[in-house]
Backbone as XML, in Angstrom:
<?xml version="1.0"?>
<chain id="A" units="angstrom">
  <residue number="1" name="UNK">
    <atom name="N" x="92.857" y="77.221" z="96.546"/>
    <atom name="CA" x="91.472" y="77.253" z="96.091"/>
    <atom name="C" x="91.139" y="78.649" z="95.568"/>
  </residue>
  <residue number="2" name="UNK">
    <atom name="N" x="90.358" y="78.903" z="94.597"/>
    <atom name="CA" x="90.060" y="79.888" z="93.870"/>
    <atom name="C" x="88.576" y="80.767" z="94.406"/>
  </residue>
  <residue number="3" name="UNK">
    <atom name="N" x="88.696" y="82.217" z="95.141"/>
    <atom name="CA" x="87.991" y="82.784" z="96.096"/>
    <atom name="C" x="87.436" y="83.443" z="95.151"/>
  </residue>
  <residue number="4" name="UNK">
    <atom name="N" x="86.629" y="83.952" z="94.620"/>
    <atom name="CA" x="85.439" y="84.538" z="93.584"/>
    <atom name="C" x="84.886" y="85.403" z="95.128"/>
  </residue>
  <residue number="5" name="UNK">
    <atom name="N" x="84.920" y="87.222" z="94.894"/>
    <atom name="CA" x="84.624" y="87.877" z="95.733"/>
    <atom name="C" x="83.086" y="88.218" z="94.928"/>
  </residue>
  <residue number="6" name="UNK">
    <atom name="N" x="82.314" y="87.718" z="96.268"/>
    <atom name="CA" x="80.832" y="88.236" z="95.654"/>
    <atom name="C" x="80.171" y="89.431" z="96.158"/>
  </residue>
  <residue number="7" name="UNK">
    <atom name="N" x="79.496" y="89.626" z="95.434"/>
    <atom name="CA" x="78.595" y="90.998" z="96.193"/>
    <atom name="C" x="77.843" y="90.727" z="96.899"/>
  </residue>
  <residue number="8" name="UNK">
    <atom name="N" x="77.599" y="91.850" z="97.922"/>
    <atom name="CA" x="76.524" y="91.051" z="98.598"/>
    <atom name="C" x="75.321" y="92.030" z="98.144"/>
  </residue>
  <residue number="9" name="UNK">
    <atom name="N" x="74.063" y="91.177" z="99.240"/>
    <atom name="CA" x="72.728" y="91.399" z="99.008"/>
    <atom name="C" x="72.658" y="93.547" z="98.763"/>
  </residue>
  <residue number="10" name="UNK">
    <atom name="N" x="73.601" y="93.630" z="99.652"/>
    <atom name="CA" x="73.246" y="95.540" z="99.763"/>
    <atom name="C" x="74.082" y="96.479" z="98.555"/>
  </residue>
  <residue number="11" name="UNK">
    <atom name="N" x="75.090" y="95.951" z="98.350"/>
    <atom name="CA" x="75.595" y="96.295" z="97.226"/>
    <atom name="C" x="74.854" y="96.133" z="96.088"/>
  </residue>
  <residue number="12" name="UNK">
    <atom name="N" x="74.068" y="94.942" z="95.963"/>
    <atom name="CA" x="73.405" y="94.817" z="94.914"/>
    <atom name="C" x="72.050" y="95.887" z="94.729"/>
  </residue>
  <residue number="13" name="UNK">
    <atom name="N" x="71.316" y="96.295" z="95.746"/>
    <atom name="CA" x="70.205" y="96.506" z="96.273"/>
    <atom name="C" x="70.819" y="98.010" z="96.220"/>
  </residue>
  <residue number="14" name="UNK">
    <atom name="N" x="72.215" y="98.716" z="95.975"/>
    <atom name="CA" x="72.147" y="99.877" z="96.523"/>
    <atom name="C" x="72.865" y="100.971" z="94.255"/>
  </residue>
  <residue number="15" name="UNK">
    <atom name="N" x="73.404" y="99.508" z="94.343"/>
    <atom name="CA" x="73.279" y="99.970" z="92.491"/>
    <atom name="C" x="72.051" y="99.576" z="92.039"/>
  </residue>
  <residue number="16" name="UNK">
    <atom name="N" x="71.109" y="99.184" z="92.352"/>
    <atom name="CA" x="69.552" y="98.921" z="91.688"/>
    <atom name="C" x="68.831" y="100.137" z="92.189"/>
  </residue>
  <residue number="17" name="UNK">
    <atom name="N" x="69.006" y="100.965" z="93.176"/>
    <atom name="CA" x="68.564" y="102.264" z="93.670"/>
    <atom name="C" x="69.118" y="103.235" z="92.746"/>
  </residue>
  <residue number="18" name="UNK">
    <atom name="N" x="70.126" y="103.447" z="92.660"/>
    <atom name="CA" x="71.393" y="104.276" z="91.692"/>
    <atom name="C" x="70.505" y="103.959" z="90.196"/>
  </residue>
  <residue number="19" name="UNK">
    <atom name="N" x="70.239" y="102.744" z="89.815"/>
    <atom name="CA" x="70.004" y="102.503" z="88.411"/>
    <atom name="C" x="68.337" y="103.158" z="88.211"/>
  </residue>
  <residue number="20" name="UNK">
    <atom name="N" x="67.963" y="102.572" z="89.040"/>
    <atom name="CA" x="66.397" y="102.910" z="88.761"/>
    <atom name="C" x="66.365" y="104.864" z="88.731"/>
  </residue>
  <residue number="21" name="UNK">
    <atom name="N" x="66.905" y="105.109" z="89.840"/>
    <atom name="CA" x="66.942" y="106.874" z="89.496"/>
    <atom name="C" x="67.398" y="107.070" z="87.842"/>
  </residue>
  <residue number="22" name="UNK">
    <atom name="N" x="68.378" y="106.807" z="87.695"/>
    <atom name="CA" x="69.162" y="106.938" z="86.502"/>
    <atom name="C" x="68.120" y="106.810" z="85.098"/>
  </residue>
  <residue number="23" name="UNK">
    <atom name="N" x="67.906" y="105.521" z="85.216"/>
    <atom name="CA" x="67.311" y="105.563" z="84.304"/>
    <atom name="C" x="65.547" y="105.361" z="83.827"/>
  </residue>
  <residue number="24" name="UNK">
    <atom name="N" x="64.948" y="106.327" z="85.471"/>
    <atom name="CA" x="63.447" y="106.231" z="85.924"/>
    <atom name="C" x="62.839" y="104.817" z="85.747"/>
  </residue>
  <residue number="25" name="UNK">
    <atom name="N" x="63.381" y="103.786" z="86.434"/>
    <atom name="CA" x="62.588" y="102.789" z="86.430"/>
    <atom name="C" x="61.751" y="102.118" z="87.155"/>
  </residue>
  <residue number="26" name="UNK">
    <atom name="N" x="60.403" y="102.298" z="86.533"/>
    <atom name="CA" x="59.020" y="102.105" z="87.781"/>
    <atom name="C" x="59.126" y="100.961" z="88.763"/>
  </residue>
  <residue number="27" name="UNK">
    <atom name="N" x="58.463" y="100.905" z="89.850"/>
    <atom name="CA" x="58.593" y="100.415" z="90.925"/>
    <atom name="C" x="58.089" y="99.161" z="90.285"/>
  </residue>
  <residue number="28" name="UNK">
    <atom name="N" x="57.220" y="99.106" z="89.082"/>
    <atom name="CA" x="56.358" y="97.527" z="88.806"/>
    <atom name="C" x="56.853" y="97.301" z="87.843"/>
  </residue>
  <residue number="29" name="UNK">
    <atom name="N" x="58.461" y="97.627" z="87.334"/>
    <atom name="CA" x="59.354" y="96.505" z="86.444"/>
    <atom name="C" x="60.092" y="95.734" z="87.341"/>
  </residue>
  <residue number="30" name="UNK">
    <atom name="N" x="60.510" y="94.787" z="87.377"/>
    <atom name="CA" x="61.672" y="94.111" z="87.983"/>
    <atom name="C" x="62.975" y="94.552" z="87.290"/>
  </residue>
  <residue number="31" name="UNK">
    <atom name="N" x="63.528" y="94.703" z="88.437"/>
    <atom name="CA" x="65.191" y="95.288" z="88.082"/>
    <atom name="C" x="66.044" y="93.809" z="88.427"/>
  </residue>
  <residue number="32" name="UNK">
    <atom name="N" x="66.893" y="93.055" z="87.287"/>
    <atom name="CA" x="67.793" y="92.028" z="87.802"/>
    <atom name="C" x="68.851" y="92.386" z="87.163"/>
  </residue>
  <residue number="33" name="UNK">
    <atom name="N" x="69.851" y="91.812" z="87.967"/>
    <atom name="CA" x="71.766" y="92.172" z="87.394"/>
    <atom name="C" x="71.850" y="90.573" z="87.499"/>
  </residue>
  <residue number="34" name="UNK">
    <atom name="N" x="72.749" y="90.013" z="86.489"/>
    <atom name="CA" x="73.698" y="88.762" z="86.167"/>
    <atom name="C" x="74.953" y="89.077" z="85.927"/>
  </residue>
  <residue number="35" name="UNK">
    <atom name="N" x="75.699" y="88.405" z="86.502"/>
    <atom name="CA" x="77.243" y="88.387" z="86.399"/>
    <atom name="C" x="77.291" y="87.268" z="85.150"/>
  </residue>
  <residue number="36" name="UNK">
    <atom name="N" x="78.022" y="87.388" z="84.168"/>
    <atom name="CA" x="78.003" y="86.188" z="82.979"/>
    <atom name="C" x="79.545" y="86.366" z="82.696"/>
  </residue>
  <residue number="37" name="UNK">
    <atom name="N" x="80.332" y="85.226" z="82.742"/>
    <atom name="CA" x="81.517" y="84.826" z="82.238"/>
    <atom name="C" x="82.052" y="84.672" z="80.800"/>
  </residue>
  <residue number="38" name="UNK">
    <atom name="N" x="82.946" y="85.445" z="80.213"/>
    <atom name="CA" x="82.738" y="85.216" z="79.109"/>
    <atom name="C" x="84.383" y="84.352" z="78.431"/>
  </residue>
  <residue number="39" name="UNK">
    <atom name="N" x="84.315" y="83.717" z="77.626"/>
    <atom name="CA" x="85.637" y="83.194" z="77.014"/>
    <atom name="C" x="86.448" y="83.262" z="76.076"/>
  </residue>
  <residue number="40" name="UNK">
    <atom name="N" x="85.440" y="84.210" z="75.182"/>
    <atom name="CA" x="85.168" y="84.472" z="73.485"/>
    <atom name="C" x="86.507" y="85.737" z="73.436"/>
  </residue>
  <residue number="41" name="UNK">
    <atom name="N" x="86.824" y="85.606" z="72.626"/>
    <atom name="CA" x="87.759" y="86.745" z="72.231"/>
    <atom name="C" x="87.237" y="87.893" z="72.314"/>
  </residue>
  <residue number="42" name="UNK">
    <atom name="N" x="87.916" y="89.131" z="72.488"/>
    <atom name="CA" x="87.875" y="90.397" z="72.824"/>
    <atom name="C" x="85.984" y="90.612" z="73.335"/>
  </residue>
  <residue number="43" name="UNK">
    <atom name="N" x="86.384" y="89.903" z="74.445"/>
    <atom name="CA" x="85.175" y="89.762" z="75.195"/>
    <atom name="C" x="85.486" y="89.961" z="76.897"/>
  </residue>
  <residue number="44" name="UNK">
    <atom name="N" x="85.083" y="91.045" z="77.710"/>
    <atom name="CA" x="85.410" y="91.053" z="79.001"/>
    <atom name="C" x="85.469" y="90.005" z="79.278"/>
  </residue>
  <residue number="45" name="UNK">
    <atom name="N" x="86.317" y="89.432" z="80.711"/>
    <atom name="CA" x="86.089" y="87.989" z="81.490"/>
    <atom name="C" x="84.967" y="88.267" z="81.894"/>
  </residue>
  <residue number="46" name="UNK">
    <atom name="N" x="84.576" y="89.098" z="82.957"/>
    <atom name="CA" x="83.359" y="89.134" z="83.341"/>
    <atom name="C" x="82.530" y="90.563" z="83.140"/>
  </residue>
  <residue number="47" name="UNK">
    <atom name="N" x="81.352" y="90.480" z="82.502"/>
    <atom name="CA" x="80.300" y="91.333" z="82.304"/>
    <atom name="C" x="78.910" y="91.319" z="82.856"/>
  </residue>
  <residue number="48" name="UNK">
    <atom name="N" x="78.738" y="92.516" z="83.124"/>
    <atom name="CA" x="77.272" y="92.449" z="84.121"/>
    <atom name="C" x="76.197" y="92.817" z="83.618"/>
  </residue>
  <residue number="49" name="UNK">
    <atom name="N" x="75.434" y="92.178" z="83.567"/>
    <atom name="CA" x="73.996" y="92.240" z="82.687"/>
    <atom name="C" x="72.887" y="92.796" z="83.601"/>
  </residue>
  <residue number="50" name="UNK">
    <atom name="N" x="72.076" y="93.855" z="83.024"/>
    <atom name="CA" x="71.227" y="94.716" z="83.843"/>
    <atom name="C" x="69.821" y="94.613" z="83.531"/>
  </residue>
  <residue number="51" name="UNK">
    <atom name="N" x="68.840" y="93.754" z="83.604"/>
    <atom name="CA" x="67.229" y="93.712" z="82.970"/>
    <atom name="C" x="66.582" y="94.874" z="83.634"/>
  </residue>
  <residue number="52" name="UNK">
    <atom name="N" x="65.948" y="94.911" z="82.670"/>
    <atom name="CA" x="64.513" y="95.602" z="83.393"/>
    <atom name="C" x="63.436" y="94.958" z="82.965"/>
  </residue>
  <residue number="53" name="UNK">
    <atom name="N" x="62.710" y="94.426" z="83.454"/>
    <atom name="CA" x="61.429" y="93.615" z="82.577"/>
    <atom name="C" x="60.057" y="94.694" z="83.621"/>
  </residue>
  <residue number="54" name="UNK">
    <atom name="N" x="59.640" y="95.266" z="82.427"/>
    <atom name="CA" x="58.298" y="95.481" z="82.852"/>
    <atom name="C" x="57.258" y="95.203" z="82.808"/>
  </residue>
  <residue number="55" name="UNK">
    <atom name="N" x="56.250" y="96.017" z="83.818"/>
    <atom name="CA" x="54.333" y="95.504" z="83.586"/>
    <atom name="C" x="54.392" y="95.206" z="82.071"/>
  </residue>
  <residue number="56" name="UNK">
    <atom name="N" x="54.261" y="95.909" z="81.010"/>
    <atom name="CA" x="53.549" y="95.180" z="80.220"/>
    <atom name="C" x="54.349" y="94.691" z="78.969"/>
  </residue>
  <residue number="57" name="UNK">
    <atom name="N" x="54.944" y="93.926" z="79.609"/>
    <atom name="CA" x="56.277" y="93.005" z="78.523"/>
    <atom name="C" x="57.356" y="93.281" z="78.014"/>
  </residue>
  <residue number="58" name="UNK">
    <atom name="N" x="57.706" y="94.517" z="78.240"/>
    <atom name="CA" x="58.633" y="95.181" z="77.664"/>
    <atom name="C" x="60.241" y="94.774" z="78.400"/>
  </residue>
  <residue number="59" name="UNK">
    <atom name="N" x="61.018" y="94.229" z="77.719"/>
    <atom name="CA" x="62.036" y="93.892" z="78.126"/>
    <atom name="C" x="63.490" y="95.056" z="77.692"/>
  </residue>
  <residue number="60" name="UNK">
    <atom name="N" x="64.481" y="95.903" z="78.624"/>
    <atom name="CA" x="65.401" y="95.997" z="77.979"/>
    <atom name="C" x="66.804" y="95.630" z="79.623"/>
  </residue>
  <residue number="61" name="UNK">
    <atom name="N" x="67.589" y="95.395" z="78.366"/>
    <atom name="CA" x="69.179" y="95.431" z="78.790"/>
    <atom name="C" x="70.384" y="96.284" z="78.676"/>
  </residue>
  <residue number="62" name="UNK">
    <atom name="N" x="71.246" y="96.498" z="79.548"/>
    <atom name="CA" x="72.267" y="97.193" z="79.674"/>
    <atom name="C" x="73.557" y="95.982" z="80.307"/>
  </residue>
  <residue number="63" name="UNK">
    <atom name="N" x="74.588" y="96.623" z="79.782"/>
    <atom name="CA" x="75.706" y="96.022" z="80.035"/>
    <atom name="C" x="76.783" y="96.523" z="80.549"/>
  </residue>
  <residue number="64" name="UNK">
    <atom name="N" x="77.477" y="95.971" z="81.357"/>
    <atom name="CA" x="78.805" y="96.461" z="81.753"/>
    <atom name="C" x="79.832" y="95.926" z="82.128"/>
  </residue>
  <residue number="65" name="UNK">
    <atom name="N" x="80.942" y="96.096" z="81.183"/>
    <atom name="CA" x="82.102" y="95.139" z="81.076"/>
    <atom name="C" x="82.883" y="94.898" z="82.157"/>
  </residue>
  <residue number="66" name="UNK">
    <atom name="N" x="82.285" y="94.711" z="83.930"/>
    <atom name="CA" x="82.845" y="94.313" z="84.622"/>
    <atom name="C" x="81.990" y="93.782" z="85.612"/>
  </residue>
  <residue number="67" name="UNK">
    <atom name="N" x="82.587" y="93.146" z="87.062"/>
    <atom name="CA" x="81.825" y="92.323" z="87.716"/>
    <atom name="C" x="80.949" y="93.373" z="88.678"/>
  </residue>
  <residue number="68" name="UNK">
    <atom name="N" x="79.795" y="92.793" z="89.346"/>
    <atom name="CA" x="79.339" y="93.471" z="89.787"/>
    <atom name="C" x="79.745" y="94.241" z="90.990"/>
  </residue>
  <residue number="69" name="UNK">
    <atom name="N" x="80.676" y="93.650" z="91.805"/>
    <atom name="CA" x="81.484" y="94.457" z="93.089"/>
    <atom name="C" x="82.211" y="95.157" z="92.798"/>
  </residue>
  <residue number="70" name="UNK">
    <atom name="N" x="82.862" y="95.724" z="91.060"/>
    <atom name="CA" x="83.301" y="96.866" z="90.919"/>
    <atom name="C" x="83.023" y="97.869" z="89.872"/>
  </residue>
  <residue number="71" name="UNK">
    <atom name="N" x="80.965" y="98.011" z="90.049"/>
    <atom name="CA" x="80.781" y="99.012" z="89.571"/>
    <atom name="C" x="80.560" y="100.004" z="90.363"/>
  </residue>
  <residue number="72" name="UNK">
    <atom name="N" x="80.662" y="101.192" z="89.345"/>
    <atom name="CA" x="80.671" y="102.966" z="90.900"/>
    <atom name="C" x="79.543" y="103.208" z="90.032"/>
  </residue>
  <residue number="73" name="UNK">
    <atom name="N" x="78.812" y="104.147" z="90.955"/>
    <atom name="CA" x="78.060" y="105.356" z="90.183"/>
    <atom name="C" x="78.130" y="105.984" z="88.632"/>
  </residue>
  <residue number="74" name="UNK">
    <atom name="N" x="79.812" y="106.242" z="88.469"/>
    <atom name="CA" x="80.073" y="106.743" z="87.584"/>
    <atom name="C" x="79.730" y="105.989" z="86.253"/>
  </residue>
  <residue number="75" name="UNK">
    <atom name="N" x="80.199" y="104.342" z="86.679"/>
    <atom name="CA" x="79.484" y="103.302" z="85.721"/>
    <atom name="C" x="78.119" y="103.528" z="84.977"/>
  </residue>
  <residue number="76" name="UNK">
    <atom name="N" x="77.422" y="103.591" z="86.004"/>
    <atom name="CA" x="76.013" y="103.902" z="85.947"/>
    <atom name="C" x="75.433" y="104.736" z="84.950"/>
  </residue>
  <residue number="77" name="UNK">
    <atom name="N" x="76.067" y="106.023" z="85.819"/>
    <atom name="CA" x="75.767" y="107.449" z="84.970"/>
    <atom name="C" x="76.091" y="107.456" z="83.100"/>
  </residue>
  <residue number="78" name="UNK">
    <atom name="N" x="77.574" y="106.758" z="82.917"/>
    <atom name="CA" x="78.049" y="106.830" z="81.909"/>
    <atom name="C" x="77.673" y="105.521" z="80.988"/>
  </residue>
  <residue number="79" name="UNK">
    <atom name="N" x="76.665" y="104.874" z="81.296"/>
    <atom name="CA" x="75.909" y="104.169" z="80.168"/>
    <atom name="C" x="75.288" y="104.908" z="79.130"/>
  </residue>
  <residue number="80" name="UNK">
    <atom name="N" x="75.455" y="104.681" z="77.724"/>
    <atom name="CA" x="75.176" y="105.906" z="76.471"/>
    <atom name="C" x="73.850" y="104.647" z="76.171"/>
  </residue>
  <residue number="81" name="UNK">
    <atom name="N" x="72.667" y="104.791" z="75.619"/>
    <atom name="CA" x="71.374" y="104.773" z="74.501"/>
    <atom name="C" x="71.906" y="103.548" z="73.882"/>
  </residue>
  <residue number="82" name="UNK">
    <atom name="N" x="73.316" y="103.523" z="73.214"/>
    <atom name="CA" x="73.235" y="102.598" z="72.523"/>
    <atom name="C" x="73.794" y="101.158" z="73.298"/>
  </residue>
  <residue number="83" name="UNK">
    <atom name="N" x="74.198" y="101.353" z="74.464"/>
    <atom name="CA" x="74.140" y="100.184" z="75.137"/>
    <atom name="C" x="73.336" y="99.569" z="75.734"/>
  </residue>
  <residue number="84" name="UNK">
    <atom name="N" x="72.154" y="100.037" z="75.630"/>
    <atom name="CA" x="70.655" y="99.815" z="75.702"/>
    <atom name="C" x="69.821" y="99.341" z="74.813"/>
  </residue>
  <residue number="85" name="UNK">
    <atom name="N" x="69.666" y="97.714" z="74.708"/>
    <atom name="CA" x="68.807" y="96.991" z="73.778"/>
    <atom name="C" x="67.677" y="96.808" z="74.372"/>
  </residue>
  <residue number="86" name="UNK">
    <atom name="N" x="66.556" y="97.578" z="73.409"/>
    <atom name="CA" x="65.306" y="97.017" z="73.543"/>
    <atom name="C" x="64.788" y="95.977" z="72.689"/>
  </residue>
  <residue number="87" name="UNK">
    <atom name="N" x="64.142" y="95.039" z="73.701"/>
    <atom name="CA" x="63.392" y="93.650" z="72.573"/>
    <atom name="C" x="61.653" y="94.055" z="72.645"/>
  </residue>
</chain>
């Protein structure tokens, strides 16, 4: 049977601390991460999707071409502007 290692609740909760410093994000946006599978050619298997949706509609995303139980800090830190879409 095929074991998919998940993160748990504190891992998740402790790169959303890391992120919000990083990239000053107010206490009244919601911070969510998605794990999304991908199949498509020269496309990570798995990539982790980072929202921020704030108070007043403003949506952006960050990405990172791996699952969420093996991002570090360094991940974090080394996100550049342009991997950052604002809608």
């Amino acid at each position: 049977m095929f074991n998919k290692k998940k993160p748990n609740a504190e891992t998740i909760r402790n790169l959303k601390v890391l992120f919000s410093k990083r990239y000053q994000i107010p206490e009244t946006s919601i911070l969510s991460m998605a794990e999304l599978s991908c199949h498509e050619p020269n496309c990570p298997p798995i990539e982790t999707i980072i929202t921020e949706r704030a108070e007043g509609g403003r949506v952006r995303n960050w990405r990172i071409a791996k699952p969420i139980i093996d991002i570090r800090e360094i991940d974090i830190k080394n996100l550049n502007e342009e991997h950052n879409h604002e809608h």
